[in-house]
C-alpha positions as CSV (number, residue, x, y, z in Angstrom):
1,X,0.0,0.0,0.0
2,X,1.5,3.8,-1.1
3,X,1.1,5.6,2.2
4,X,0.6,9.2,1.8
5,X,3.6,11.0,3.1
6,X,1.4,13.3,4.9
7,X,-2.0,13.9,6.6
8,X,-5.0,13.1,4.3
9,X,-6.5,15.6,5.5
10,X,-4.6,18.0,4.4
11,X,-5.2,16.5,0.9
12,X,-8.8,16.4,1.4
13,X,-8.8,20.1,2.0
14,X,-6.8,20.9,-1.1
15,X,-9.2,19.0,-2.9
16,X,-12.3,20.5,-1.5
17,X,-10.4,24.2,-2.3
18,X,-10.0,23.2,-5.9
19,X,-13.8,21.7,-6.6
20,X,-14.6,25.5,-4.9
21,X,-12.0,27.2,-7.4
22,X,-13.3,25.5,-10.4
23,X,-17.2,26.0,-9.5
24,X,-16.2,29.8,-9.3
25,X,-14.6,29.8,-12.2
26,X,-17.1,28.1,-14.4
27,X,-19.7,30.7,-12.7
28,X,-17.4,33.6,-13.4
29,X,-16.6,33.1,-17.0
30,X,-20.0,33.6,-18.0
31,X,-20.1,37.6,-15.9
32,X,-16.4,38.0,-16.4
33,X,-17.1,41.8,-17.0
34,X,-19.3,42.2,-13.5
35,X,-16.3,40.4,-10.9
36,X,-15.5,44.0,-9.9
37,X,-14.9,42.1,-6.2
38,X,-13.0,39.4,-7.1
39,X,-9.6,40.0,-5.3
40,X,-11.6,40.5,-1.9
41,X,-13.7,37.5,-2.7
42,X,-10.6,35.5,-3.3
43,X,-8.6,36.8,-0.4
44,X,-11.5,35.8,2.4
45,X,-11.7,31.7,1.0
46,X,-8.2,31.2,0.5
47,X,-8.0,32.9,3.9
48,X,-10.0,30.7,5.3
49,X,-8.8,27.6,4.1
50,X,-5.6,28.5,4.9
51,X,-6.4,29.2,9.1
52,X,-8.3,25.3,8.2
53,X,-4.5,24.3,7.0
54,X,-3.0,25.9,10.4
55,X,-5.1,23.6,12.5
56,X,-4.8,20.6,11.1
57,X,-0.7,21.2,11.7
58,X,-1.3,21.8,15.1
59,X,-3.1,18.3,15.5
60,X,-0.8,15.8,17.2
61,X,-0.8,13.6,13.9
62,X,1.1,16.1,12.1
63,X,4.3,16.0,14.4
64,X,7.4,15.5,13.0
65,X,5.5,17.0,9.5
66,X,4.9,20.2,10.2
67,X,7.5,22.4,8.2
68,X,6.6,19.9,4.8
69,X,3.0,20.8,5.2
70,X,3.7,24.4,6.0
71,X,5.5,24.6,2.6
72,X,2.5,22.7,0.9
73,X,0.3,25.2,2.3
74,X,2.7,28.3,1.3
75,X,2.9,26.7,-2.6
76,X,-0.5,26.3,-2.8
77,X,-2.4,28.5,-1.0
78,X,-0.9,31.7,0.3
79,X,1.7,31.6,-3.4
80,X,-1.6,32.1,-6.1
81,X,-2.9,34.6,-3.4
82,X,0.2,36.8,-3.4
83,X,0.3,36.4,-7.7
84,X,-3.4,37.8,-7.5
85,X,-2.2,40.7,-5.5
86,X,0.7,41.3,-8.1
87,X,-1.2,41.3,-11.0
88,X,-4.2,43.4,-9.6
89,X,-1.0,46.1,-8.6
90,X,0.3,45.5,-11.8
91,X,-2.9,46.2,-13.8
92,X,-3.6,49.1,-11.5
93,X,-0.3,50.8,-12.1
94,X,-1.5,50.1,-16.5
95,X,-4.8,51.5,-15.3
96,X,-4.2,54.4,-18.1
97,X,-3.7,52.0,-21.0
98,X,-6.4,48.9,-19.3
99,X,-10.2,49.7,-19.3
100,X,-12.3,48.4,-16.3
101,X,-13.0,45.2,-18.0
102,X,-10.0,44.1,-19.0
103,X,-8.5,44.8,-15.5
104,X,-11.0,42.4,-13.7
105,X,-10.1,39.9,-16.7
106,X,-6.3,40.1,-16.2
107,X,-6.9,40.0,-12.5
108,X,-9.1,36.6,-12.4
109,X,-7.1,34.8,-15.0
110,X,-4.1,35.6,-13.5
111,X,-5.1,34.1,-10.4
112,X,-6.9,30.6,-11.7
113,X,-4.2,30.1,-14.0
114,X,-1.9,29.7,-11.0
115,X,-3.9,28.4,-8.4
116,X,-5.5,25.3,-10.2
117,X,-1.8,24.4,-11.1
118,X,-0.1,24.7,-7.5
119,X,-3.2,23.0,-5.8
120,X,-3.2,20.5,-8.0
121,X,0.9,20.2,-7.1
122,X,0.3,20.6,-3.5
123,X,-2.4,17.4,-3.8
124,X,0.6,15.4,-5.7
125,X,3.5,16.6,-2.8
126,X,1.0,15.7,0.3
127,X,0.6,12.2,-1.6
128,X,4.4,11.7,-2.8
129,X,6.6,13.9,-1.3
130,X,8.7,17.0,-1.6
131,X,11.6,14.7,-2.9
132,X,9.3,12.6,-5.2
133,X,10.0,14.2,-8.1
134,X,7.1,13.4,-10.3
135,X,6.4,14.8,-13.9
136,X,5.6,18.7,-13.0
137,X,6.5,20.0,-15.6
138,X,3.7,17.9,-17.8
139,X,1.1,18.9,-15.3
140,X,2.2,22.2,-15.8
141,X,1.6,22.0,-19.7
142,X,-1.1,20.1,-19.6
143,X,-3.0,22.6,-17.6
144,X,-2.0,25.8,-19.7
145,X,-3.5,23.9,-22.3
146,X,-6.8,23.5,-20.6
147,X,-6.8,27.2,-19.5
148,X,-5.9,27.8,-23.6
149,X,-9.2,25.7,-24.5
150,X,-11.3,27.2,-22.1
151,X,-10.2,31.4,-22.5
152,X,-10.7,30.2,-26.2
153,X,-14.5,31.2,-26.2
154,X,-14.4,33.9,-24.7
155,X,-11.9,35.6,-26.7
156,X,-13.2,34.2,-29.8
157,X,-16.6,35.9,-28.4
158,X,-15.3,39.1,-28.0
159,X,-11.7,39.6,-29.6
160,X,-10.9,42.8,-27.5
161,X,-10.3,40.3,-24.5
162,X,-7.7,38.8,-26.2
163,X,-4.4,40.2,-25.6
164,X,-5.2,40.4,-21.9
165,X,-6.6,37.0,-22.1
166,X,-2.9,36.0,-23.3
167,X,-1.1,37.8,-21.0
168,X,-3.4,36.9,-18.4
169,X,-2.5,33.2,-18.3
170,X,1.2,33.5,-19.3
171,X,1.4,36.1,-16.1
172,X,0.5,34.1,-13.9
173,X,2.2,30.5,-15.6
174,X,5.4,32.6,-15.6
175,X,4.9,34.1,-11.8
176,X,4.1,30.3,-10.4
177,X,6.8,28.7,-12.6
178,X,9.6,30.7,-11.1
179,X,7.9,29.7,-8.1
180,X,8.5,26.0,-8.8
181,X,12.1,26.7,-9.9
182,X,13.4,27.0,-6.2
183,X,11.7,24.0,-4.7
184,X,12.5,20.1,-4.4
185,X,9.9,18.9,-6.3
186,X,11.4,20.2,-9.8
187,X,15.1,19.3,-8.8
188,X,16.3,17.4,-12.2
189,X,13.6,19.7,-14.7
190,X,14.3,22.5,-13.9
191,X,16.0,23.2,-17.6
192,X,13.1,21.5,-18.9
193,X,10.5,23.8,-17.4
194,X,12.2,26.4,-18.7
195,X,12.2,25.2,-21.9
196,X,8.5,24.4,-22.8
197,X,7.8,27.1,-21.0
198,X,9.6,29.1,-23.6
199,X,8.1,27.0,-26.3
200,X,4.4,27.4,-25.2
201,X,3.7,30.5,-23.4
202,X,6.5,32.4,-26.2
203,X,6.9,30.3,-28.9
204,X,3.2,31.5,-30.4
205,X,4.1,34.8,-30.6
206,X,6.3,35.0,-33.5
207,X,4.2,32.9,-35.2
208,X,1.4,34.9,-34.5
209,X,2.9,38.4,-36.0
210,X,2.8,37.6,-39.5
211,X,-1.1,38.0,-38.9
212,X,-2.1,41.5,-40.6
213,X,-5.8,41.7,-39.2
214,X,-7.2,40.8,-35.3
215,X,-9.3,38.0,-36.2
216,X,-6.3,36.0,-38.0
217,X,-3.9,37.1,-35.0
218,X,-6.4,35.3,-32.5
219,X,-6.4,32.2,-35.0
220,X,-2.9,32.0,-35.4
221,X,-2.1,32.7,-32.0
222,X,-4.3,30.0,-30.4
223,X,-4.2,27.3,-33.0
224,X,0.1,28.0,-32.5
225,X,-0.7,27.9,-28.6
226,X,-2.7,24.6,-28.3
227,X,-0.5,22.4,-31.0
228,X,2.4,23.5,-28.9
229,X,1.3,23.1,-25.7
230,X,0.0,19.2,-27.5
231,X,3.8,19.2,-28.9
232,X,5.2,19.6,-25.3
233,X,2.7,17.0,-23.5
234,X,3.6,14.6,-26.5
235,X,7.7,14.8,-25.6
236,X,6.9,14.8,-21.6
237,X,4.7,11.4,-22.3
238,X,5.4,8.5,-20.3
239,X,8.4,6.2,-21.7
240,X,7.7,2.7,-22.8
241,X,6.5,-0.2,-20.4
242,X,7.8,-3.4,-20.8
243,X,5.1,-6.1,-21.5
244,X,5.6,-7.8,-18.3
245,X,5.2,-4.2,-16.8
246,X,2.4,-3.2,-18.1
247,X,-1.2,-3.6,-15.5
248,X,-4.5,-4.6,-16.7
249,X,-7.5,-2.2,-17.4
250,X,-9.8,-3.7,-15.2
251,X,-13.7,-3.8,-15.1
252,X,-14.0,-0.5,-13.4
253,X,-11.6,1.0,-16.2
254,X,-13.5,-0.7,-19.1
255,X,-16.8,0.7,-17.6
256,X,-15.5,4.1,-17.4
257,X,-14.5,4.3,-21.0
258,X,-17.6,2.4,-21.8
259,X,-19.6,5.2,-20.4
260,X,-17.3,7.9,-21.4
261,X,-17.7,6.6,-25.3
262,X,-21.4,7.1,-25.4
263,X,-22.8,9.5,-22.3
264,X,-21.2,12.9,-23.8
265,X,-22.7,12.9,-26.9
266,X,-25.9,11.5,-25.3
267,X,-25.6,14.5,-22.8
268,X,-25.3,16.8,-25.2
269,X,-28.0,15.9,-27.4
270,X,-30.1,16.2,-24.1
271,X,-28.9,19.5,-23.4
272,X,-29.6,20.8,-26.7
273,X,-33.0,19.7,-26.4
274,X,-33.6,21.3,-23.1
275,X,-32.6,24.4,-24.3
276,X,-34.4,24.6,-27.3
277,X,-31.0,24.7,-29.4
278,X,-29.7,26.7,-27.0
279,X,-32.0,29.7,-27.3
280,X,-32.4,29.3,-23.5
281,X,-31.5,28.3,-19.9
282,X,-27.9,27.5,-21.0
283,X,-26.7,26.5,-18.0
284,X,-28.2,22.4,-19.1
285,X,-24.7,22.7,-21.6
286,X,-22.8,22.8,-18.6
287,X,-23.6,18.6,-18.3
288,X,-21.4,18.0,-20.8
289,X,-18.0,19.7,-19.8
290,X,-18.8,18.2,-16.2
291,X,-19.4,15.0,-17.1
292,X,-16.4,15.1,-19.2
293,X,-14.1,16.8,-16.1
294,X,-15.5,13.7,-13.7
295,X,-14.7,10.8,-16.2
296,X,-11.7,12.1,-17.2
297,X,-10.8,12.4,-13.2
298,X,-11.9,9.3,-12.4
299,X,-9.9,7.5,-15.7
300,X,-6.4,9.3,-14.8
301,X,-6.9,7.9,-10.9
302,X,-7.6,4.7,-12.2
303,X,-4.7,5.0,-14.2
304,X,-1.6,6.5,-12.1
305,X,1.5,4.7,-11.0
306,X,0.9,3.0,-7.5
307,X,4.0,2.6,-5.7
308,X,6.1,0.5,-7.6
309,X,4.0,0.0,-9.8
310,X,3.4,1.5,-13.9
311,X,0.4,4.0,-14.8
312,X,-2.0,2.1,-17.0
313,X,-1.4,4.2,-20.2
314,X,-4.9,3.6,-22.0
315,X,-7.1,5.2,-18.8
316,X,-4.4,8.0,-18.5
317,X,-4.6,8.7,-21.8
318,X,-8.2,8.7,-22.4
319,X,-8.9,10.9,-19.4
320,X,-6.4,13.6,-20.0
321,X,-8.0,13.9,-23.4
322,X,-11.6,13.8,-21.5
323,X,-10.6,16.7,-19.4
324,X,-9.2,18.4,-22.4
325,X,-12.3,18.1,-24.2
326,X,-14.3,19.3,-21.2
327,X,-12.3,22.5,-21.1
328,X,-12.8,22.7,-25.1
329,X,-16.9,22.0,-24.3
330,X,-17.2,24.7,-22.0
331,X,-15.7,27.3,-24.7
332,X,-18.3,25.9,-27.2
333,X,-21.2,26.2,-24.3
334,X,-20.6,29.6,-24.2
335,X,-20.5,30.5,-27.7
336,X,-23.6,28.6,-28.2
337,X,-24.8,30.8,-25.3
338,X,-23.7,34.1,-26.6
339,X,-24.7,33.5,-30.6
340,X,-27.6,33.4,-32.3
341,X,-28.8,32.2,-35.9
342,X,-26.5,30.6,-38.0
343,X,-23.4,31.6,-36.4
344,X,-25.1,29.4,-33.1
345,X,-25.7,26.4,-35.4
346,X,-22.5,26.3,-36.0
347,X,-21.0,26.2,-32.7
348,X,-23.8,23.4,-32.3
349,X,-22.0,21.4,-35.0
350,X,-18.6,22.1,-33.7
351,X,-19.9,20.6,-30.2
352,X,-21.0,17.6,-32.2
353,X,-17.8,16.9,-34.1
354,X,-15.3,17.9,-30.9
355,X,-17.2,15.1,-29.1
356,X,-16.9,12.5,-32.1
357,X,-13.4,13.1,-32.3
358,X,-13.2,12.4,-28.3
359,X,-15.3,9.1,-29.3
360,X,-12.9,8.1,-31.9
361,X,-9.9,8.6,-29.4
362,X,-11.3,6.5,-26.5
363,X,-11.9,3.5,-29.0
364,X,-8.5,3.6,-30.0
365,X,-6.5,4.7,-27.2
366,X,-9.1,2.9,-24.7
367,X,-9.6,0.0,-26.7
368,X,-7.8,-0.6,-29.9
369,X,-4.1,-0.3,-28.5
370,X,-5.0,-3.2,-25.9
371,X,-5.3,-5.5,-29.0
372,X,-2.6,-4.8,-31.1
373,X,0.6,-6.7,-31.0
374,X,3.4,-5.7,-28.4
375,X,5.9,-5.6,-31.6
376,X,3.5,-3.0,-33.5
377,X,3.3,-1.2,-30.6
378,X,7.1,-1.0,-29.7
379,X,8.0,0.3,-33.3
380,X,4.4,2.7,-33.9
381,X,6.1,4.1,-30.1
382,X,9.9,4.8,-31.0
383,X,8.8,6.5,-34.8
384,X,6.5,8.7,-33.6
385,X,9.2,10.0,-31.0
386,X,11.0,11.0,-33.8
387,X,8.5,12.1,-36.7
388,X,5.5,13.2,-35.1
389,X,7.6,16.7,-33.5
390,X,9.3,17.0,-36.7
391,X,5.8,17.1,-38.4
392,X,4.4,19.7,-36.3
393,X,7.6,21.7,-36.4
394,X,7.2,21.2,-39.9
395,X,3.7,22.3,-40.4
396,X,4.3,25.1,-38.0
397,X,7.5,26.5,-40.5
398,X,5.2,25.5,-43.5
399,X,2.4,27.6,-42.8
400,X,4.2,30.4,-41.4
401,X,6.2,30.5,-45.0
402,X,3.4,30.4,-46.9
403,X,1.5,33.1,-44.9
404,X,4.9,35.3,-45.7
405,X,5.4,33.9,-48.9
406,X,1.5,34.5,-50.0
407,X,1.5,38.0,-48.7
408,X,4.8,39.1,-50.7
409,X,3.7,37.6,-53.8
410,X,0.0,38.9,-53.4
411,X,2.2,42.7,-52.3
412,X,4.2,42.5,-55.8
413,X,0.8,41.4,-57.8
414,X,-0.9,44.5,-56.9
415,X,1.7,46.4,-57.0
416,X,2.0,45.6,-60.6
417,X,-1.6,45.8,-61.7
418,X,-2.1,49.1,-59.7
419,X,0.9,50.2,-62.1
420,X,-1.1,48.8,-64.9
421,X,-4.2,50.3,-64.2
422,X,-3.2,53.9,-63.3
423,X,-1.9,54.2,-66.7
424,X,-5.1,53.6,-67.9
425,X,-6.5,56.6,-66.0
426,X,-7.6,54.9,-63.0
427,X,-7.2,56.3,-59.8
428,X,-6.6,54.7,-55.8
429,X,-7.2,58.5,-54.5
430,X,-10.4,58.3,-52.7
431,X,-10.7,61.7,-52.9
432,X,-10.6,62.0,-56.3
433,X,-14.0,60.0,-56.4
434,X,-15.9,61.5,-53.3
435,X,-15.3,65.3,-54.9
436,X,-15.1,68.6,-53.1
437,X,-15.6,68.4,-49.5
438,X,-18.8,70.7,-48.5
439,X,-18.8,73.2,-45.6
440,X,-20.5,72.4,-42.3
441,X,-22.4,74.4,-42.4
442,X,-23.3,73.1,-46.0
443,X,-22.9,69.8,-45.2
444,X,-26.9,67.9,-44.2
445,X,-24.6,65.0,-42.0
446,X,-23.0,68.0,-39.9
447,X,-26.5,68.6,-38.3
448,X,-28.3,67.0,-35.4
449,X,-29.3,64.2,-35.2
450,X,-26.6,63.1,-38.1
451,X,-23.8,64.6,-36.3
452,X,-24.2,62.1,-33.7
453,X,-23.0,59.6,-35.4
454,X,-19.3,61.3,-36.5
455,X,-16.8,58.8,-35.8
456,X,-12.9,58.6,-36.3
457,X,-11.5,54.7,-36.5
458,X,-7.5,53.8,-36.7
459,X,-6.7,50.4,-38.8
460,X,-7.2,48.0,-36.8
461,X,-9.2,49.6,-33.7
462,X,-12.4,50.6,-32.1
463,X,-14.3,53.4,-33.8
464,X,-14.3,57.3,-31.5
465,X,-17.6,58.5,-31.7
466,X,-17.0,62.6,-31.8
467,X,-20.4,63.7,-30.5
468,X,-21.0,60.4,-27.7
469,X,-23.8,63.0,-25.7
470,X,-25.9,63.5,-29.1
471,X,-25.6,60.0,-30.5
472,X,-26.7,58.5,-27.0
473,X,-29.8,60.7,-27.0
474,X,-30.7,59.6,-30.7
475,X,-31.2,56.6,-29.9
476,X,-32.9,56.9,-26.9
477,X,-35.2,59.0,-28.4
478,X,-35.7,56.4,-31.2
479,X,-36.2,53.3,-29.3
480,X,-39.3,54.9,-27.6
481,X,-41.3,54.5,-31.2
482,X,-44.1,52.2,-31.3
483,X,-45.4,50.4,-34.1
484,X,-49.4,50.9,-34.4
485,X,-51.2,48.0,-35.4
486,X,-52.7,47.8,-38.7
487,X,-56.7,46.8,-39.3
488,X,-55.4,45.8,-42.9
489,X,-52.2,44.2,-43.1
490,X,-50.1,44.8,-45.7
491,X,-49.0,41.7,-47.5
492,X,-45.7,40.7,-47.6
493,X,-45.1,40.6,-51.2
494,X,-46.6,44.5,-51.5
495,X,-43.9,47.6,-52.5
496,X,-46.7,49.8,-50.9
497,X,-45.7,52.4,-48.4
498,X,-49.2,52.5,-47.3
499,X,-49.9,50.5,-44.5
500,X,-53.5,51.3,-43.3
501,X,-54.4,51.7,-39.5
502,X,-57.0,54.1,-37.6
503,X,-56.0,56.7,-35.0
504,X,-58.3,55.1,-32.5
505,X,-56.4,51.6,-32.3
506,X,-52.9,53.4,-32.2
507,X,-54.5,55.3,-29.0
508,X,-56.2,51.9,-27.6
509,X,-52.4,50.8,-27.8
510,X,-51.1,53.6,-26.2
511,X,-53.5,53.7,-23.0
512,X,-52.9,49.7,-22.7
513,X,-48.9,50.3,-22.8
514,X,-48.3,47.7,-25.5
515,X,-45.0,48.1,-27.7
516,X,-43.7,46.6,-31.1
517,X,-43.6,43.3,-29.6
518,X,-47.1,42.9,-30.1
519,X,-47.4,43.1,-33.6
520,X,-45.2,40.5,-35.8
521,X,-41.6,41.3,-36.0
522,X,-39.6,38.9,-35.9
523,X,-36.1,37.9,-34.8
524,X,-34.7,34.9,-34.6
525,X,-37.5,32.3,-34.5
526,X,-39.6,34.0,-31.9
527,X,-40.8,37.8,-31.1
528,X,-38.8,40.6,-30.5
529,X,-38.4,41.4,-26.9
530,X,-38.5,44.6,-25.5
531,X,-39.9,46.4,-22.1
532,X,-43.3,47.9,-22.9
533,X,-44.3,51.6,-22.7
534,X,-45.7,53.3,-19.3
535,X,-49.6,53.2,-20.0
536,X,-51.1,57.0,-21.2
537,X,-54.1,58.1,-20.2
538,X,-56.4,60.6,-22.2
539,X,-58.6,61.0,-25.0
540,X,-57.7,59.5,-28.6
541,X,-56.1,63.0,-29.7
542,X,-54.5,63.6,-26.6
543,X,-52.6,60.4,-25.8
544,X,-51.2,60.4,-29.7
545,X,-50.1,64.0,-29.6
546,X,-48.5,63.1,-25.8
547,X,-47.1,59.9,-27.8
548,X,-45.4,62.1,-30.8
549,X,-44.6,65.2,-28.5
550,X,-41.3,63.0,-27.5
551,X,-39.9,63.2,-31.2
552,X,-40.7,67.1,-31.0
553,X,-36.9,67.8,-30.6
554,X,-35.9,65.4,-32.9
555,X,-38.2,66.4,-36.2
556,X,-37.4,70.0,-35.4
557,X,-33.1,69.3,-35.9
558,X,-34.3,67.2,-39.3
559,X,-36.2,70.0,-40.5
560,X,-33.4,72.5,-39.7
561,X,-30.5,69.8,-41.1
562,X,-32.8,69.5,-44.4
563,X,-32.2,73.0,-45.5
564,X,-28.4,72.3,-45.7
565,X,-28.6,71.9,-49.6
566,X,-25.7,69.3,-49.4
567,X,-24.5,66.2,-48.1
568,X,-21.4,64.1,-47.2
569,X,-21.0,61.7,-44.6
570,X,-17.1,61.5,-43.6
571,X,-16.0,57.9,-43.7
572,X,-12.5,56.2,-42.4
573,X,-12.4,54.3,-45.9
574,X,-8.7,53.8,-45.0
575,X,-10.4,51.1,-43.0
576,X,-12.0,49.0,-46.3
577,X,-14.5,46.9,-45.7
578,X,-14.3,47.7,-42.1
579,X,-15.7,50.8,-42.5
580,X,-18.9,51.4,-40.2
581,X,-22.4,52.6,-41.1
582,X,-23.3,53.8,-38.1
583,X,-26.1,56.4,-39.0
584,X,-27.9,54.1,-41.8
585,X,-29.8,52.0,-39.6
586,X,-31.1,55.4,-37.7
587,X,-32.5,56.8,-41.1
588,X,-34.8,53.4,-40.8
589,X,-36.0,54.2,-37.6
590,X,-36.5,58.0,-38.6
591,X,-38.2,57.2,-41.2
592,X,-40.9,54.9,-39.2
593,X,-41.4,57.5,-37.1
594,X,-41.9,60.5,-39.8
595,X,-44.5,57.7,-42.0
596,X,-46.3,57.0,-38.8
597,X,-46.8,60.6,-38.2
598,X,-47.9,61.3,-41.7
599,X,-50.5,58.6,-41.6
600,X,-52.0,59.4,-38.4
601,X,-52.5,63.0,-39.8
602,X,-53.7,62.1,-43.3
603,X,-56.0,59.3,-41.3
604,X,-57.9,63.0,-39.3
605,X,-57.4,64.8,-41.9
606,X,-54.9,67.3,-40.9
């Protein structure tokens, strides 16, 4: 039997810290941009469970053990709490160049991305040892790479997240890997921590720069990220058993992987049903990544080395690809969550084919491998030592040259045809096609409400709005139109502007308090939702008039910006196809408002 080297219940409470870290952290993904307090939060519960790890030293049992569990109790409880200070200081001292948001993201990032680790390492060091020297550094990978999977979604969701994101989780890998340097447990690796660390939390980077747009930067980046971080797990793999080394799976292992085949998919599908597609209550997606973090637990326990003895290499396998997977599945949960329409169907489809390709790997890591011959084995184990890095270094160089390659060629193609064309008399001067420039006080788009909506935008960034005040008004004034119900719908195929409906069931609507999503429209498979009007009391004429007395302001600037007798609307175009049309979809909702007006007047008579 493989005593602990110290008290289990010390590793008990470790355990019962992590389950609390990762139910916070699947809870706080989801309001990532509402933690605002996180770092007190996090300060009382590892508080806490550290005055819980001072008494259970002072118990007689822990005599002679008191300094080891002191130091297990420093690594992993008070160590991530004294990162999370460090990296809330350090994003406060950036707090001129950091909004809000990405503060609170860099802060809780920092923090889970070395705390899971070292309490994870502290659960190993109460079982093993401070001299046991067991495999850190592959726990260390193999965790970024879960924390790679998981960020993935949200940064995917909402790309401004994800340089912080990035340096989120390499802050706090880098703060609790020098951490690791100076202790026992990584005497012999400490080069090699080094090392991948270089090659996973760096290496992307370069690869990464040859990206000339955001979205492709956050593709190459991550994609660069996770085959690395797969490259380094594959080279810090377990060596090769010996036949007469090697333990049986056992029934408890073959039911795992049994259930593990068929229950996510089967989960999933469930899920999906319960939320409709996942149009609603989202949280039944979360059955899937759990299920796949508790198999994949349970296969890698069933699976380590005991003692003497030699970790069962199919259940280990299988289960560090579970938990993998679960981290992938939470990232897809949450893109499911925050899409809609087609872009959600395909996340939906993703989900589907991430968990066949888990399906595939536990029939043949789980069950295949057992049956084929030891001799196969021995030579399919020493070649892909050797080839299967040198194919991922090569496919990394490959597609890196032909992203350079491609963009120098495509450089020296247009350079050539621009050459071509402008001695035909074409012109790439923008101005040359938009003309002369009116005044403002020429210019219609220079007047309320239009002004509103004057923006500057840089390449590459976030569009200034120049008048914020005026545009936020606009569309508060807009968003208070209702649309009256028709007695004579128009029919859809119709090019009519006329749509006929009488002044007394606009003014029955009005008194009741009922809004747009009464009457048809709609988005997305079901009707659009939005908080009904405060009820208006009166007679016919007066609760209309009070009803279009709110747009008073806004008709009076359109009437003054219509006897500007021109018209020019100053766009970025250095942006291309990026360039935003801000004030089109406010001439739609204008224009409701000025037909509704006109057809309640030509409906009295006025």
């Amino acid at each position: 039997m493989n005593e602990s080297k110290y008290p289990k219940s010390l590793s008990i409470l470790l355990a019962l810290n992590l389950c609390a870290l990762l139910t916070m952290l699947l809870l706080s993904m989801d309001e990532i941009r509402d933690r605002t307090g996180f770092v007190s939060v996090m300060t009382g519960m590892q508080s806490i469970v550290m005055a819980l790890g001072l008494g259970l030293i002072a118990l007689p049992k822990a005599k002679g053990k008191r300094l080891g569990m002191l130091g297990i109790l420093g690594m992993a409880i008070a160590a991530p709490v004294i990162i999370l200070y460090c990296g809330h200081l350090l994003v406060l001292a950036e707090s001129g160049g950091m909004e809000g948001t990405n503060q609170r993201v860099f802060t809780l990032l920092s923090f889970y991305a070395a705390a899971i680790p070292l309490l994870i390492l502290g659960g190993v060091v109460v079982h093993e040892g401070w001299g046991a020297n067991p495999n850190s550094v592959r726990r260390q990978c193999f965790l970024y790479l879960c924390f790679l999977l998981r960020v993935a979604g949200v940064v995917v969701n909402d790309p401004e997240l994800v340089e912080t994101a990035v340096l989120a989780i390499g802050f706090g890998i880098i703060s609790q890997s020098l951490l690791l340097i100076c202790l026992p447990i990584m005497k012999g690796c400490r080069l090699r921590l080094i090392g991948m660390g270089i090659l996973t939390i760096i290496g992307p980077i370069p690869v990464a720069v040859v990206s000339n747009t955001r979205e492709l930067f956050i593709l190459v980046f991550f994609t660069a990220a996770i085959v690395l971080s797969l490259l380094a797990l594959f080279r810090l793999r377990h060596g090769w058993i010996a036949e007469e080394a090697k333990r049986k799976v056992g029934v408890s292992g073959n039911i795992v992987l049994a259930l593990n085949l068929i229950a996510p998919i089967g989960l999933y599908a469930l899920a999906l049903g319960l939320t409709d597609g996942g149009r609603r209550d989202e949280e039944w997606l979360m059955l899937v990544p759990g299920w796949l973090f508790l198999a994949g637990l349970a296969l890698m326990a069933l699976g380590r080395g005991m003692g003497g003895l030699q970790p069962i290499k199919p259940l280990r396998g299988t289960g560090e690809m579970s938990f993998l997977i679960g981290a992938a599945m939470l990232s897809v949960a949450f893109l499911i969550g925050e899409t809609r329409g087609d872009e959600r169907n395909l996340y939906v489809v993703i989900g589907f084919g991430v968990l066949s390709f888990l399906a595939l790997h536990n029939v043949m890591r789980g069950f295949v491998s057992r049956w084929v011959r030891h001799s196969v084995q021995q030579f399919l184990f020493k070649w892909t030592v050797r080839g299967v890095p040198a194919l991922i270094a090569l496919a990394i160089v490959g597609v890196s040259a032909f992203y350079g390659l491609g963009k120098t060629m495509a450089n020296s193609a247009l350079a050539k045809y621009k050459a071509a064309s402008k001695a035909e008399g074409w012109s790439y001067d923008i101005n040359d096609y938009v003309g002369e420039v009116p005044a403002d006080d020429d210019n219609f788009y220079m007047a309320k409400p239009f002004s509103g909506f004057l923006y500057t935008m840089k390449v590459g960034e976030k569009p200034v709005y120049l008048n914020p005040t005026i545009k936020t008004n606009v569309e508060a004034i807009i968003d208070k139109r209702v649309y009256p119900k028709h007695r004579i719908p128009e029919s859809p195929s119709s090019t009519s502007l006329t749509k006929i409906f009488h002044p007394r069931d606009f003014a029955d609507q009005l008194r009741a308090g009922k809004g747009r999503v009464e009457y048809g429209l709609v988005v997305d498979g079901g009707g659009y939702s939005r908080e009904a009007i405060s009820p208006m009391e009166g007679t016919d004429r007066e609760v209309i008039d009070q009803y279009f007395a709110q747009f008073d302001g806004l008709f009076r600037d359109l009437r003054e910006a219509a006897k500007r007798p021109k018209q020019n609307f100053p766009y970025p175009f250095e942006n291309g196809q990026n360039v935003l049309l801000p004030h089109f979809a406010k001439f739609k909702g204008i224009t409701q408002l000025l037909q509704h007006s006109a057809a309640i007047k030509l409906a009295r008579g006025d």
